[in-house]
N, C-alpha and C positions, 0 to 999 in steps of 0.2 A: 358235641358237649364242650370241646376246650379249645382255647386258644393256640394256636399254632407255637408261639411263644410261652411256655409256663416258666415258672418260679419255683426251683430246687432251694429249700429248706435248711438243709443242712448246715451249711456256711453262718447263720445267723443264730446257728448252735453254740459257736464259741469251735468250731472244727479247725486244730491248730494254733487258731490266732482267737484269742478274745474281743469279743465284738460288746458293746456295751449295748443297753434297752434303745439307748436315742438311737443309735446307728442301724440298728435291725431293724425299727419304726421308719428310718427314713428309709432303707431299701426294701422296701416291702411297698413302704408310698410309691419311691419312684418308679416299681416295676408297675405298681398300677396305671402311675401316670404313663409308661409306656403304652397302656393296652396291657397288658399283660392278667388273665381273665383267670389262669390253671395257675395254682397254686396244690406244691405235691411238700408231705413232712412226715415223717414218722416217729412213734417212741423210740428208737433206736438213737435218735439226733440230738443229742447230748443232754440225754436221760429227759428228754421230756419238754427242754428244754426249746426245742423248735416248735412244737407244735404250743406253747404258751406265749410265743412272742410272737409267730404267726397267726392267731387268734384273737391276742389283743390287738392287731393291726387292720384285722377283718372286721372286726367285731359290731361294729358301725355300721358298717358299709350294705347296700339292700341284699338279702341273702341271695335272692336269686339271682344277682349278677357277676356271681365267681362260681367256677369247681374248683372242691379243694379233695384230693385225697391223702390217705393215711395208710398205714403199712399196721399189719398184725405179723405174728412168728413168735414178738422176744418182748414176754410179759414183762414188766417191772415191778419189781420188789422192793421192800424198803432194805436197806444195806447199812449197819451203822460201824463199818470197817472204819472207814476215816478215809482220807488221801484225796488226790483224784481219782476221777474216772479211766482207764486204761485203753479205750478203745478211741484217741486220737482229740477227745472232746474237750478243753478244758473249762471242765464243772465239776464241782464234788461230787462223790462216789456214796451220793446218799441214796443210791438205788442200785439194783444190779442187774443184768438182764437175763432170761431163764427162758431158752428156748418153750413153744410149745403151741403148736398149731392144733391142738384137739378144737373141740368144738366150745369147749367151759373156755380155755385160755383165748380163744377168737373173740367172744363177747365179753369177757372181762377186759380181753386190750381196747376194744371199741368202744366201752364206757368206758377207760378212764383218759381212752384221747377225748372223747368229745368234753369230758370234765375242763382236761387240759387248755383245750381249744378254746369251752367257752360257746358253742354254736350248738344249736340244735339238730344238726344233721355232718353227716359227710357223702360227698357222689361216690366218691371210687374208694373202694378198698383194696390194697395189693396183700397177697402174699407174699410175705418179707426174705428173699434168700433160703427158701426150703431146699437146698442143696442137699444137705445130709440129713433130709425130715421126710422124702416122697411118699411113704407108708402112710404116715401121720397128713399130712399137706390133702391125700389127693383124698381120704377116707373118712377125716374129720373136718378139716381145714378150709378147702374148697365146698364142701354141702353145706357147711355153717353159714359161710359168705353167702352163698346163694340163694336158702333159707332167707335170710337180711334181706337180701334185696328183693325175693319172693312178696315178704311182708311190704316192703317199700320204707325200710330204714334204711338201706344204702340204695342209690341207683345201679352202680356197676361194679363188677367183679374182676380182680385182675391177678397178674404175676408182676413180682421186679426181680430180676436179676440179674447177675454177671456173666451168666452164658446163656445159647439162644436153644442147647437141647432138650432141658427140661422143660421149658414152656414149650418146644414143640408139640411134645409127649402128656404136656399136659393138656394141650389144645385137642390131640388127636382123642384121650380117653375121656376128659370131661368138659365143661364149659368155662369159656371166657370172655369176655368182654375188650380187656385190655390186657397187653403187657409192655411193660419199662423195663426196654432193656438199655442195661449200662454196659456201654464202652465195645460193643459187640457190634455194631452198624454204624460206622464210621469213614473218614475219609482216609482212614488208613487202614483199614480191617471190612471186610466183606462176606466171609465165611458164610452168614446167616442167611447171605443170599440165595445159598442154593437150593435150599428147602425152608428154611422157617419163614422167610417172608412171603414167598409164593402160599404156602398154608394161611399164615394169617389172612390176606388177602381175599384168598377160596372162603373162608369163615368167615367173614365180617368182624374180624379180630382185630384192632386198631394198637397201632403198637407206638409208644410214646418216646423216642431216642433220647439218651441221656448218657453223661458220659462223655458228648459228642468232642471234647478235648481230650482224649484218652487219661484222662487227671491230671495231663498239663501237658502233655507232650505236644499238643497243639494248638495251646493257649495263646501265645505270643508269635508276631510277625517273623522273630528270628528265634531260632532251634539254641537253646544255649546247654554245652556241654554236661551240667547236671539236669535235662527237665527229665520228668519222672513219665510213666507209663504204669498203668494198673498200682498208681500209690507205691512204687519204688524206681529204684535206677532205670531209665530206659536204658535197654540194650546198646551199644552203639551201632550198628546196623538198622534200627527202629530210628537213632537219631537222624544218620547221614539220609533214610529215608524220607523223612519228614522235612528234612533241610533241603532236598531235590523239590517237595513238593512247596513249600515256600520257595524258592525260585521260579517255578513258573508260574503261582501267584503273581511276585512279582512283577512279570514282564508283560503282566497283562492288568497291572494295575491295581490288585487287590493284595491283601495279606491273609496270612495263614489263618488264625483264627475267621474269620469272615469263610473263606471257604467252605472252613468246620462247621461251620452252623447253620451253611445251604444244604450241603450235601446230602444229609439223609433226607432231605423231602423228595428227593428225586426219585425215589420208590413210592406208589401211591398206598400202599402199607402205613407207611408213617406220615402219621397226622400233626403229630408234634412235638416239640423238641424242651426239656427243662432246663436249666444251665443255672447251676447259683450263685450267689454275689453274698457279701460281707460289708456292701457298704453300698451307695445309691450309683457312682461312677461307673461300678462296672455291671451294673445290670442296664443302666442306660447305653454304654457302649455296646454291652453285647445287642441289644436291640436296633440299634444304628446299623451295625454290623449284618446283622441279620435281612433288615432293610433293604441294601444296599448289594441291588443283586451285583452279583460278577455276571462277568460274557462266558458265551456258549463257547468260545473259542478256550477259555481256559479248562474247559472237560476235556474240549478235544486235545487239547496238547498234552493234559495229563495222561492219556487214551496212547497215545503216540509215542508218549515217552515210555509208556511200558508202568506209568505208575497207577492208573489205574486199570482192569479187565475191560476190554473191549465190549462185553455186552453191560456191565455196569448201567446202569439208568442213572441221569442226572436233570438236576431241576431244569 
């Protein structure tokens, strides 16, 4: 169903840095003009805001030649506090978001993204961070999704989140289709190796990596003293880490980001990778990037050095 390469959303939210209508029109063209075919956005991405500029950017375009998915969990309400928004985005805070995976809040988020979007359907729908919802998620939230795609309003049913236990545990009691997980299968993190990948795998569970810079910490060809990890301070032991592994990059010809964005294919689990942009430069680079494989020699030297696990799978 999706391009090996998709299109993360969020960035063309206004996350951090304000992006204007032209500049999220032109990244959104250029990741097409890369190929780029998966397009992922949710309410959550600066109130609504992703998902109405990734929509008029679609909107043209022959339906059946993109998947787009969208995320339920965090209705939005109308909010008339004033100010910004507080969760990173800068948009006004004309909405607010109200956790709530029952079954009534699942199809009210999924009409007012297609509103939002502008399109007559969506493929994938994820459960949005049901961290502290599992009662709610796997009893309402999940039968609702599945319900949807039963009828054949959505094609597929998924999870996204920032760690790989609960979709384990969701995979093991109910159904899924897909999970997006951020920041947890990387080239600097493996964990989920030892059991959630091999499960998805066993299941026909297609898991979409994201995150794959750990939120910056492997963005760039050189490690600089503030980059961030999980959206704060990296550690400095997480830094000098990452700085080893851009060096033997290096010496084989590639840089650090480039590597970030082969590496989780090299488990046949992961189908495909999202990575967002804010502007058309860097979804085209990261596509270059992507392109442009490294040598086999550079796993094994990572393998050698002790920086990555010896049975680790690499593309």
């Amino acid at each position: 169903m999706i391009s090996g390469l998709g299109f993360g959303g969020a960035p063309i939210a206004n996350l951090y840095t304000s992006v204007s209508d032209s500049d999220a029109r032109a990244t959104v063209d250029a990741a097409w003009d890369t190929g780029v075919r998966y397009f992922d956005t949710a309410p959550h991405y600066g109130l609504g805001l992703s998902e109405r500029r990734l929509g008029a950017a679609l909107r043209d375009r022959p339906r059946d030649s993109f998947v787009i998915s969208t995320k339920v969990g965090r209705v939005l309400e109308p909010f008339d506090g004033g100010g910004l928004d507080d969760a990173g985005f800068l948009v006004p805070a004309t909405h607010r978001r109200v956790w709530d995976f029952s079954a009534d809040g699942v199809r009210r988020s999924l009409d007012s993204s297609l509103e939002r979007l502008g399109l007559d359907r969506v493929d994938i729908v994820y459960l949005h961070d049901p961290d502290n919802h599992w009662q709610q998620a796997i009893s309402e939230g999940l039968p609702a999704l599945q319900s949807l795609k039963d009828q054949g309003v959505i094609r597929a049913v998924g999870v996204g989140m920032n760690q790989w236990q609960m979709p384990e545990r969701l995979i093991r009691e109910a159904s899924l289709d897909y999970v997006m997980l951020a920041g947890r299968y990387t080239l600097l993190e493996q964990e989920s190796l030892s059991s959630f990948l091999p499960l998805c795998l066993d299941r026909g569970v297609t898991v979409v990596s994201v995150g794959v810079f750990n939120s910056g910490l492997l963005a760039r060809p050189e490690v600089p003293a503030d980059a961030t990890y999980d959206y704060s301070a990296a550690p400095t032991e997480l830094i000098s880490w990452a700085r080893r592994i851009a060096t033997v990059c290096q010496r084989h010809g590639a840089v650090l980001p480039q590597a970030a964005l082969q590496f989780p294919f090299g488990h046949p689990a992961v189908k495909a990778i999202a990575v967002g942009a804010r502007n058309p430069g860097e979804i085209t680079e990261n596509a270059a990037l992507l392109a442009d494989k490294v040598s086999p020699e550079l796993w094994a030297e990572l393998k050698s050095e002790g920086l990555l696990a010896p049975d680790v799978p690499t593309p």
